[in-house]
DRENDREN-17894 format. One record per residue (C-alpha): y, z, x; residue in three letters. Coordinates in nm, 4 decimals, always signed. Each point is the difference from the previous one (the first is absolute). Layout:
N
REC         Y         Z         X    r
REC         Y         Z         X  ala
...
This chain:
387
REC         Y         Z         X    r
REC   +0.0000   +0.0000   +0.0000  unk
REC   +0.3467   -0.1135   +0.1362  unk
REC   +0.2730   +0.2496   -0.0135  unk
REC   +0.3672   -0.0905   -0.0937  unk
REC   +0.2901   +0.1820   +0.0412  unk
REC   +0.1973   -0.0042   -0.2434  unk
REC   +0.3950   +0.1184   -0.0182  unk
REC   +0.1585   +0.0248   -0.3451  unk
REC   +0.3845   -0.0700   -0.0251  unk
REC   +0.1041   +0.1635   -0.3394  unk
REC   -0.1531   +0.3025   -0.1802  unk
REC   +0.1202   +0.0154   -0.3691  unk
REC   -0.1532   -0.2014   -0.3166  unk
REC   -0.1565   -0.2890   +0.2192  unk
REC   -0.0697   +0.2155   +0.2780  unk
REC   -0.1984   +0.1985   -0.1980  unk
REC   -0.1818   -0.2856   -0.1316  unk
REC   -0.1087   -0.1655   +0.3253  unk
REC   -0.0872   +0.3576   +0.1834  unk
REC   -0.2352   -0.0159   -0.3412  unk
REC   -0.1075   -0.3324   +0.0669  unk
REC   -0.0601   +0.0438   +0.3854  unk
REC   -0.2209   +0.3105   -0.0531  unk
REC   -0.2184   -0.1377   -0.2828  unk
REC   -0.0777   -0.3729   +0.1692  unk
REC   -0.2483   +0.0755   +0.2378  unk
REC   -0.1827   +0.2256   -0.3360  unk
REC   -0.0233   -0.3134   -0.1782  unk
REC   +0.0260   -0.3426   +0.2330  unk
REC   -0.2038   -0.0341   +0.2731  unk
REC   +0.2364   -0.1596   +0.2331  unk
REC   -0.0943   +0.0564   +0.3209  unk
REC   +0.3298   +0.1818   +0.0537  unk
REC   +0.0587   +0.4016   -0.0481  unk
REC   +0.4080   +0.0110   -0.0408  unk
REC   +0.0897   +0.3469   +0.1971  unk
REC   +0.3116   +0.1341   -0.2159  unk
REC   +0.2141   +0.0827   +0.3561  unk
REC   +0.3594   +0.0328   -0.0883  unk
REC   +0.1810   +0.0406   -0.2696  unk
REC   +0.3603   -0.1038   +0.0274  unk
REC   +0.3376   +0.0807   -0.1728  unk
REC   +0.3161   +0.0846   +0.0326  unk
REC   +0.0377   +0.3891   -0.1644  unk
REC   -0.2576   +0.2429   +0.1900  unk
REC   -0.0406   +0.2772   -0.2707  unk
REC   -0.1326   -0.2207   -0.2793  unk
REC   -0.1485   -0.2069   +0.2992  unk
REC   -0.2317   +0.2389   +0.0886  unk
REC   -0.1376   +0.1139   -0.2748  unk
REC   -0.0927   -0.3447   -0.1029  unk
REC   -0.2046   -0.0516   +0.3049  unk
REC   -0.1638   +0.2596   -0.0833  unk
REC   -0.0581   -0.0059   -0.3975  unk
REC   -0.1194   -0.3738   +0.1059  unk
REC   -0.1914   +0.0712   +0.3285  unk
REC   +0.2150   -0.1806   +0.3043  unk
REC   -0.1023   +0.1744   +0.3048  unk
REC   +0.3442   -0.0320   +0.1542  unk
REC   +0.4171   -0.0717   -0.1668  unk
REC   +0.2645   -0.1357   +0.1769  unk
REC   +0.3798   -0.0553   -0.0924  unk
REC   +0.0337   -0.3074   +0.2330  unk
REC   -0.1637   -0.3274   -0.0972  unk
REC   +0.1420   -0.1674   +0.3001  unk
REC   -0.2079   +0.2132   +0.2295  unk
REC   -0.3084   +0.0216   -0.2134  unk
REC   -0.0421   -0.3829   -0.0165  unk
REC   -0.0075   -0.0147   +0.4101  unk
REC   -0.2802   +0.2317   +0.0282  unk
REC   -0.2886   -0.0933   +0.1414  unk
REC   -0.2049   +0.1859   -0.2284  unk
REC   +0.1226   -0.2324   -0.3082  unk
REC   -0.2343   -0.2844   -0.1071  unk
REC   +0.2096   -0.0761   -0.3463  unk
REC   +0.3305   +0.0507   -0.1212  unk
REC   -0.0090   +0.0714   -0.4161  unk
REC   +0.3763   -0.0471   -0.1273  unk
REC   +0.0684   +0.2117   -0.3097  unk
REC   +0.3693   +0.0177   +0.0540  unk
REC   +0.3395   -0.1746   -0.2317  unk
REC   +0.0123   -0.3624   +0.0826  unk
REC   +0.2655   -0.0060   +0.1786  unk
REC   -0.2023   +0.1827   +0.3230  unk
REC   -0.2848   -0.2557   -0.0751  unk
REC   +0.1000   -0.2830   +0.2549  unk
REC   +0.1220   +0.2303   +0.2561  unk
REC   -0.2870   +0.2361   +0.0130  unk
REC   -0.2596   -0.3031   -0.0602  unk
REC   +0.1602   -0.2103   +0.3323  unk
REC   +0.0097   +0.3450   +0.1716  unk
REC   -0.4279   +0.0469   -0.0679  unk
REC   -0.0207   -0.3696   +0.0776  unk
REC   +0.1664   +0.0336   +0.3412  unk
REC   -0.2325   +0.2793   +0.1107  unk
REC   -0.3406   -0.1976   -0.1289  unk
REC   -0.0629   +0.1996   -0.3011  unk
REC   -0.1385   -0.1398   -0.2982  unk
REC   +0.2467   +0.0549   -0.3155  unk
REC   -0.1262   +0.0772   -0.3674  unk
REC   +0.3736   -0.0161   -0.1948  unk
REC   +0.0828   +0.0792   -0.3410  unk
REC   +0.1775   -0.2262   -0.2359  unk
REC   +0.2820   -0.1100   -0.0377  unk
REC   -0.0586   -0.1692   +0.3543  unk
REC   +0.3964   -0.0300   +0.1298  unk
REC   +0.3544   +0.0430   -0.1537  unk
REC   +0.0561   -0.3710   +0.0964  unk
REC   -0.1484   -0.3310   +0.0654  unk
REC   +0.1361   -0.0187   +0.3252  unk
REC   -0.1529   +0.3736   +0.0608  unk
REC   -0.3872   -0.1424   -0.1336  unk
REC   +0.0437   -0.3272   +0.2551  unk
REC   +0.0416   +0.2373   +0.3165  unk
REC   -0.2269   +0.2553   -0.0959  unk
REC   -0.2292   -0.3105   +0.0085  unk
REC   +0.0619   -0.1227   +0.2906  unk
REC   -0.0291   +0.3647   +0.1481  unk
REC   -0.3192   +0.0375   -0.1251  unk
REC   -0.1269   -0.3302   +0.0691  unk
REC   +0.1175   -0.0178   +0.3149  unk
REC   -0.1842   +0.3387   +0.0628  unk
REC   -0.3504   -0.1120   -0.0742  unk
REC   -0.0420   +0.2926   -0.2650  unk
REC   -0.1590   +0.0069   -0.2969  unk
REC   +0.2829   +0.1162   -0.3139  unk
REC   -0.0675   +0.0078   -0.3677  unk
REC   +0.2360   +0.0710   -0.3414  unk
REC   -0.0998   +0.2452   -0.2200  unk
REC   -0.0036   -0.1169   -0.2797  unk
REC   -0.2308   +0.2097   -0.1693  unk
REC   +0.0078   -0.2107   -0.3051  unk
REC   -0.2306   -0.2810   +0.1122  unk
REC   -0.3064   +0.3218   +0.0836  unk
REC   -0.0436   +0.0264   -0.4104  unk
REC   -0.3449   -0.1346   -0.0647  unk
REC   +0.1640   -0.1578   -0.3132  unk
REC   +0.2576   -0.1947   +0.1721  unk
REC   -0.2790   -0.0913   +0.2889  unk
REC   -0.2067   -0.1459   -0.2927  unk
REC   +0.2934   -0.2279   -0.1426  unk
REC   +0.0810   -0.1267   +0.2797  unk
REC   -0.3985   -0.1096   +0.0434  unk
REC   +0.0415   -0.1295   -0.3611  unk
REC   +0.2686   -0.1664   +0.0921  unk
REC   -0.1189   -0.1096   +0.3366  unk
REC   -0.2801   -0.1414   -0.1453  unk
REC   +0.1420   -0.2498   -0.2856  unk
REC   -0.0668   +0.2402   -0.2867  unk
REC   +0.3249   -0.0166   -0.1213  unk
REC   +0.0571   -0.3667   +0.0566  unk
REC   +0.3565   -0.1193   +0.0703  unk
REC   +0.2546   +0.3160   +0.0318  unk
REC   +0.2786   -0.0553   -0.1831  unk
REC   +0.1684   +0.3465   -0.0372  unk
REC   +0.0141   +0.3027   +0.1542  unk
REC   +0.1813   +0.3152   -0.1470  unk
REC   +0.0458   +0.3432   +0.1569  unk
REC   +0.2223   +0.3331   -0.0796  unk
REC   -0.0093   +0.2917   +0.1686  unk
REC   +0.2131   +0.2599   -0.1617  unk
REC   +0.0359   +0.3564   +0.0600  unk
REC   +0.2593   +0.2655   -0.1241  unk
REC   +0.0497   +0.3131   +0.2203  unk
REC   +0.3753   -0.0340   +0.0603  unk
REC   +0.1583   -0.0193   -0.3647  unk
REC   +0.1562   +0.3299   +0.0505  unk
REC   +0.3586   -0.0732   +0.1324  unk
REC   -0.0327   +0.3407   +0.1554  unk
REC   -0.2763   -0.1089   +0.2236  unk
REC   +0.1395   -0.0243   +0.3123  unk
REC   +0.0279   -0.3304   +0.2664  unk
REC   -0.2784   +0.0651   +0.1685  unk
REC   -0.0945   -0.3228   +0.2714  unk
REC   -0.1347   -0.2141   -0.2269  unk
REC   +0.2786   -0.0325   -0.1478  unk
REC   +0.2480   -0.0329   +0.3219  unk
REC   -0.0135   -0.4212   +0.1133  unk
REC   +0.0291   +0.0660   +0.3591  unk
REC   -0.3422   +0.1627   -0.0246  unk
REC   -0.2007   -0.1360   -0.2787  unk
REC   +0.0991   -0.3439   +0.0123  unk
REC   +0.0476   -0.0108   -0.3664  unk
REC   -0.0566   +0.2105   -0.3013  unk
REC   -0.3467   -0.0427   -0.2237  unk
REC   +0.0491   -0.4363   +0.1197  unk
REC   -0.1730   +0.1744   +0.3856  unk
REC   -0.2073   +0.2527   -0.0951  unk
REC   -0.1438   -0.1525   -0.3108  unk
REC   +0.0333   -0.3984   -0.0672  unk
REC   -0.1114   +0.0397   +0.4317  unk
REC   -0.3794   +0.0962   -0.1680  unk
REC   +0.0234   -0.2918   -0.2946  unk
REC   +0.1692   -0.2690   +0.2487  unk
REC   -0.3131   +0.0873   +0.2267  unk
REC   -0.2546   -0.0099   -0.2986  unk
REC   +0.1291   -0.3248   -0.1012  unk
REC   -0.0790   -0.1262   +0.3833  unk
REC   -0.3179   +0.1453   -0.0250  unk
REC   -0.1059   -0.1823   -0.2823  unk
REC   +0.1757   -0.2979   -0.0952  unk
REC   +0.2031   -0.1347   +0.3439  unk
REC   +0.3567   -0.0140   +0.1591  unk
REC   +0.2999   -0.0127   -0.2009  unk
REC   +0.2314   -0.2408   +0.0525  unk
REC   +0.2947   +0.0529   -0.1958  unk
REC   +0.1625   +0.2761   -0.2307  unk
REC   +0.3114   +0.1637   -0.1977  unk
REC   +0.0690   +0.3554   -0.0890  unk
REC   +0.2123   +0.2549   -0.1734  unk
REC   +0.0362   +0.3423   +0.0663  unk
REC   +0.1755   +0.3167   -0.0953  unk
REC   +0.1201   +0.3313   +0.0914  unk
REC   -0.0052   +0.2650   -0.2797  unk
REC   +0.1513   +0.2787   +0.1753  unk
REC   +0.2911   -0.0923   +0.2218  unk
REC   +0.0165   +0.3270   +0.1509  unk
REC   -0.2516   +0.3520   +0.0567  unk
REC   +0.0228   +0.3313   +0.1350  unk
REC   -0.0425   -0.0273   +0.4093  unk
REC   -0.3460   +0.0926   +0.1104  unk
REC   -0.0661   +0.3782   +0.0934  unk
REC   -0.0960   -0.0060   +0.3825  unk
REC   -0.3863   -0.0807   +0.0878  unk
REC   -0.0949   +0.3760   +0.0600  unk
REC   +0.1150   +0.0992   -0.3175  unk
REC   -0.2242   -0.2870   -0.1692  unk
REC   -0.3475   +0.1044   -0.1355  unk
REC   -0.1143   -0.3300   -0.1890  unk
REC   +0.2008   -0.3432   -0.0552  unk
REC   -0.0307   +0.0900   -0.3859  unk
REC   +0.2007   +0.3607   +0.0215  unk
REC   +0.2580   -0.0617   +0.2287  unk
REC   +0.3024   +0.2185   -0.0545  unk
REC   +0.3205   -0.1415   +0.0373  unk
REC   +0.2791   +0.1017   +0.2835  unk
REC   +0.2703   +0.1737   -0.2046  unk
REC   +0.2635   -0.2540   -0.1993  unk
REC   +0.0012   -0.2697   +0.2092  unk
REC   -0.0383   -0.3224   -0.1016  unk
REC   -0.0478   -0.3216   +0.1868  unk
REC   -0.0304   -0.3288   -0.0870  unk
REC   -0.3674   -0.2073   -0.0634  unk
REC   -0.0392   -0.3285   +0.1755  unk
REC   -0.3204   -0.1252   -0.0713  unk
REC   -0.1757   -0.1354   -0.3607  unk
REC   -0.1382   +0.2422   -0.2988  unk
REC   -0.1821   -0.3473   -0.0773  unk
REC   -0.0605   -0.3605   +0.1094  unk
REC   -0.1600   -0.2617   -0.1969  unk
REC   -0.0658   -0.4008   +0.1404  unk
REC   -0.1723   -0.3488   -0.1200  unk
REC   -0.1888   -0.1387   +0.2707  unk
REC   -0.1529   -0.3309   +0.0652  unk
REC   -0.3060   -0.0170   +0.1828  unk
REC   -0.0581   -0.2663   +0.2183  unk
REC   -0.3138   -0.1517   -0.1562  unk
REC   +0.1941   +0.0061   -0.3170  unk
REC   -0.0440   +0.3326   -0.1710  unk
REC   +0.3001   +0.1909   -0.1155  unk
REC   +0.0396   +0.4005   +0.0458  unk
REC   +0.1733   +0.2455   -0.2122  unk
REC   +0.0559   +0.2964   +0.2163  unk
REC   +0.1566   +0.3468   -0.0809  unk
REC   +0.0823   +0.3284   +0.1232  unk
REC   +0.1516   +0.3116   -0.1016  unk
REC   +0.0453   +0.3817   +0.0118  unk
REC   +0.1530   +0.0258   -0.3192  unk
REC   -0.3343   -0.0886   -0.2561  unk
REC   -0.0030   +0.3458   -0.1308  unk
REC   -0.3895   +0.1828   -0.0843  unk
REC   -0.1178   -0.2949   +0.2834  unk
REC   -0.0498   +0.2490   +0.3152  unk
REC   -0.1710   -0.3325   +0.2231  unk
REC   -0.0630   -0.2614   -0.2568  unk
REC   -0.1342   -0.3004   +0.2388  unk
REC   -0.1120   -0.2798   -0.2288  unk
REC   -0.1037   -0.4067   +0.0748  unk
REC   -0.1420   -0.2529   -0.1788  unk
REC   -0.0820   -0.3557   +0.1275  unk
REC   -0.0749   -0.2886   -0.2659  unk
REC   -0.1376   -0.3070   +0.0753  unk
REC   -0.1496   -0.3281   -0.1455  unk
REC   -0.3862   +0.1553   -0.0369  unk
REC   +0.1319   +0.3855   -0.0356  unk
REC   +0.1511   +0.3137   +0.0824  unk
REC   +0.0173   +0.3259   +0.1784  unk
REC   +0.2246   +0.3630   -0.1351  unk
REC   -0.0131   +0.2682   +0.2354  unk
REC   +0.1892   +0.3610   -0.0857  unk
REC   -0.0191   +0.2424   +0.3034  unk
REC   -0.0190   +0.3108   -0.2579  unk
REC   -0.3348   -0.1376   -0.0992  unk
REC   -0.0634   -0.1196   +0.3436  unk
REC   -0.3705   -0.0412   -0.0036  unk
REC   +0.0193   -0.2640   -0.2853  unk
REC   +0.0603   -0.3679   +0.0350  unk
REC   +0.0763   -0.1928   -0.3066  unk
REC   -0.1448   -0.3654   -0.0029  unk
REC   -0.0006   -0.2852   -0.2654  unk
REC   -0.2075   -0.3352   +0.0686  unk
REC   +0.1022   -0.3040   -0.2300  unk
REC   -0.3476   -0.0963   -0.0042  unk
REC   -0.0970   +0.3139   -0.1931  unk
REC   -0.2439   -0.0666   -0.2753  unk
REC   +0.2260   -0.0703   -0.3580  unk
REC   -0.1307   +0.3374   -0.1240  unk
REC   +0.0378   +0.2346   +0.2540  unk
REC   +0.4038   -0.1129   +0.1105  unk
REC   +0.2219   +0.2584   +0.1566  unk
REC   +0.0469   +0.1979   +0.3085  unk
REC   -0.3036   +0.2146   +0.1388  unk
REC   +0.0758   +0.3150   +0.2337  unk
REC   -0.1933   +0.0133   +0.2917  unk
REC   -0.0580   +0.3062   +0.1540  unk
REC   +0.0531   -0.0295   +0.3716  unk
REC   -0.2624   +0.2277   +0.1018  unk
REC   -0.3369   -0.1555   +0.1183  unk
REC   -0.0788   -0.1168   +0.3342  unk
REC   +0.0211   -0.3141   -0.0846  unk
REC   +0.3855   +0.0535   +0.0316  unk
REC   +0.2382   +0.0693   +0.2846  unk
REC   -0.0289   +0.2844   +0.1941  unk
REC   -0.2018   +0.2014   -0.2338  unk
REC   -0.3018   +0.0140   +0.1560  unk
REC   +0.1187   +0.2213   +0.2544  unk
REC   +0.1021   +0.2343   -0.2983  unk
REC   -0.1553   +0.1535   -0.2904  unk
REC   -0.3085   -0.0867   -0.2382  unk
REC   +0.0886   -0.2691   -0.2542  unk
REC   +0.2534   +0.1561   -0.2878  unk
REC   +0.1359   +0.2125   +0.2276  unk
REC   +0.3969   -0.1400   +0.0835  unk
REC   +0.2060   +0.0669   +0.3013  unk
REC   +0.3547   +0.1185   +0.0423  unk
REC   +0.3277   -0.1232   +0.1188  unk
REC   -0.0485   +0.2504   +0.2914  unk
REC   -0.2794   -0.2540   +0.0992  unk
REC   +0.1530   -0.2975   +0.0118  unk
REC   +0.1419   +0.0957   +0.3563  unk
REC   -0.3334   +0.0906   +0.1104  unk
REC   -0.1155   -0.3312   -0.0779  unk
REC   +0.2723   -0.1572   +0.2124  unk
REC   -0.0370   +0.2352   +0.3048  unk
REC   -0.3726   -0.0961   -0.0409  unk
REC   +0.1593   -0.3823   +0.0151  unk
REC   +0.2040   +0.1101   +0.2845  unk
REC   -0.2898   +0.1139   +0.2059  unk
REC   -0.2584   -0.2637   -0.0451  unk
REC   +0.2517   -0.2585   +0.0797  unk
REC   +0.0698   +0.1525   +0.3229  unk
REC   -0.3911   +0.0558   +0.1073  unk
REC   -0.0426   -0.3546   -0.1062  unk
REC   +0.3077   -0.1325   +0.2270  unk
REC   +0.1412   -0.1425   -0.3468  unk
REC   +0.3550   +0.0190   -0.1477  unk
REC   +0.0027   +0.2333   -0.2479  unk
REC   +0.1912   -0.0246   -0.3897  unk
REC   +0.2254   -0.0391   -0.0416  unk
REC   +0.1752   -0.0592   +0.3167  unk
REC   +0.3157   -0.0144   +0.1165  unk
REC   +0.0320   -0.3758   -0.0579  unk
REC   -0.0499   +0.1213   -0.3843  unk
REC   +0.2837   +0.2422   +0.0076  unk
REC   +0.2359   -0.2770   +0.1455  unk
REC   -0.0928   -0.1987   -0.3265  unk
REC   +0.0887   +0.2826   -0.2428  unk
REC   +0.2915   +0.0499   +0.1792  unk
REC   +0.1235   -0.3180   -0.0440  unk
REC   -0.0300   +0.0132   -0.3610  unk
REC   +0.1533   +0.2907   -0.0548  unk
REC   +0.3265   -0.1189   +0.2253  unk
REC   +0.0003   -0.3240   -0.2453  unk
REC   +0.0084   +0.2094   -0.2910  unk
REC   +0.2802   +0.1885   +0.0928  unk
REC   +0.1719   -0.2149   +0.1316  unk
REC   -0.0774   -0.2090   -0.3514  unk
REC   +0.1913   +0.2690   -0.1407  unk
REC   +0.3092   -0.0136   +0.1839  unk
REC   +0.0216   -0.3765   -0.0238  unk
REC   -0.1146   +0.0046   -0.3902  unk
REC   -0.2072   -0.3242   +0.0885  unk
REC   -0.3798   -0.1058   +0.0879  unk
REC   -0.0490   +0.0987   +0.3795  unk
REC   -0.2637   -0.1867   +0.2344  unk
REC   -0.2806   +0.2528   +0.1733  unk
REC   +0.0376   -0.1748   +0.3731  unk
């Protein structure tokens, strides 16, 4: 068994979800590879270390620059705001590390194209983690799909709406600060349906957009020791400052095999807490997934005998499917918490093969690019080209 260092940048909501995912791999894939959890990294030491040790990190550290030069460190996993992405990724890439990065992958386009060429350029293996594409159901669509089941795509539809900052008392947190996020829900979410529209139906190649900021302005964030959860945040006193970034985006999209896309986002559907839903229709039938009932697929065949029409739910639980073989007896669903062992499983066989894992790097750079066209769709008020 092959041992991997491991250093994890980022200790909060995704942190705790990888240090999860890291720790249960090796239970369920047999990979070859037994991730160490080495160092945990952040920037606030109190809440620091007792994450490393409520998720089992033999070591924390409050400098990622010096972590990612050890010696010690085989792979660099990036759970940090955007905006650190690039720099820490080129960083990891420079000192021979391999790099597993959360999504969004950059603030920019220009920031996805170097951190490409860094990593490239470095020989490393680097993957996206989009945890999305490690749901059995969306692994069997796209094999539907894949194989002609569907026929022709002609449309594919996606929203993924949430609705945890209504409150006008809840305060600007980083998500909703530009210079660190990127953008508001149009990052963080329609970053997950851009890259399940990739996944399954191909590169976009043109698009237009609205958005729209709710709340123009919110109580300044409390400082980072004072924070418990993302979800009870307490304000600073009074002060309010302004909010840059979008409560919602929504875009058409052309595809360039001649699909069109409806795509939306938001943080403002309230009662949907993470309300991810697609559906693809084409010429012989279609697919509906719903992450809250994410071990069903729905599927409809044209060919369906006259009596028995309609869609029939498939549930995405026998071996037959992705991934669950390594899982539970038939009937018996997985989590969201699982997803991200499935794609560190990904991670790890595509390095002890010598293959690129994905979605690499080169996949960010895509999504990236769509995302820039959209917005800047929206400032123009016009279709924009994805170059």
């Amino acid at each position: 068994m092959r041992k991997l260092n491991v250093a994890l940048i980022g200790y909060k909501f995704m942190g705790k979800a990888h240090s999860y995912a890291l720790m249960a791999t090796p239970f369920f894939f047999k990979t070859g590879i037994e991730p160490v959890r080495k160092v945990l990294v952040g920037r606030h030491a109190g809440p620091l270390q007792q994450a490393a040790q409520d998720f089992g990190w033999e070591e924390w550290a409050t400098d990622w620059r010096e972590v990612v030069q050890r010696p010690d460190i085989d792979v660099v996993d990036i759970a940090t705001p955007p905006s650190t992405h690039a720099e820490i990724a080129m960083a990891a890439a420079a000192a021979g590390k391999h790099i597993f990065c959360e999504k969004p992958f950059t603030v920019t386009v220009e920031e996805a194209e170097r951190t490409l060429e860094a990593v490239q350029r470095a020989g490393v293996f680097h993957m996206l983690g989009f945890n999305y594409r490690r749901v059995p159901a969306i692994g069997l669509a796209r094999q539907l799909i894949a194989s002609g089941r569907l026929g022709q795509i002609y449309h594919f539809r996606a929203a993924y709406l949430q609705d945890w900052i209504m409150d006008p008392q809840f305060p600007r947190i980083w998500k909703l600060n530009r210079a660190l996020a990127g953008s508001g829900p149009h990052h963080e979410l329609n970053s997950h349906i851009v890259d399940l529209a990739l996944y399954l139906v191909g590169k976009i190649s043109r698009v237009i957009g609205m958005e729209e900021t709710f709340i123009k302005q919110r109580p300044a964030e409390a400082e980072p020791d004072q924070l418990s959860t993302m979800l009870t945040a307490q304000a600073s006193a009074s002060k309010m400052v302004d909010v840059d970034v979008d409560d919602t985006t929504a875009f058409l999209a052309r595809f360039a095999d001649g699909a069109v896309g409806t795509f939306e986002s938001t943080r403002f559907a309230a009662g949907r807490r993470n309300h991810n839903r697609i559906e693809v229709n084409g010429s012989k039938g279609s697919v509906y997934f719903d992450l809250e009932k994410m071990n069903l697929l729905e599927y409809y065949n044209v060919d369906d005998p006259a009596d028995v029409p309609g869609f029939r739910t498939i549930q995405v639980n026998e071996s037959c499917h992705p991934y669950i073989d390594h899982w539970w007896p038939p009937g018996h669903g997985i989590g969201y918490q699982n997803t991200f062992v499935n794609q560190f499983a990904d991670f790890f066989q595509a390095i002890v093969r010598g293959t690129p894992p994905e979605p690499g790097f080169e996949v960010g750079l895509e999504n990236q690019k769509v995302l820039e066209a959209v917005t800047r769709s929206i400032a123009d008020e016009r279709w924009v080209s994805v170059s």
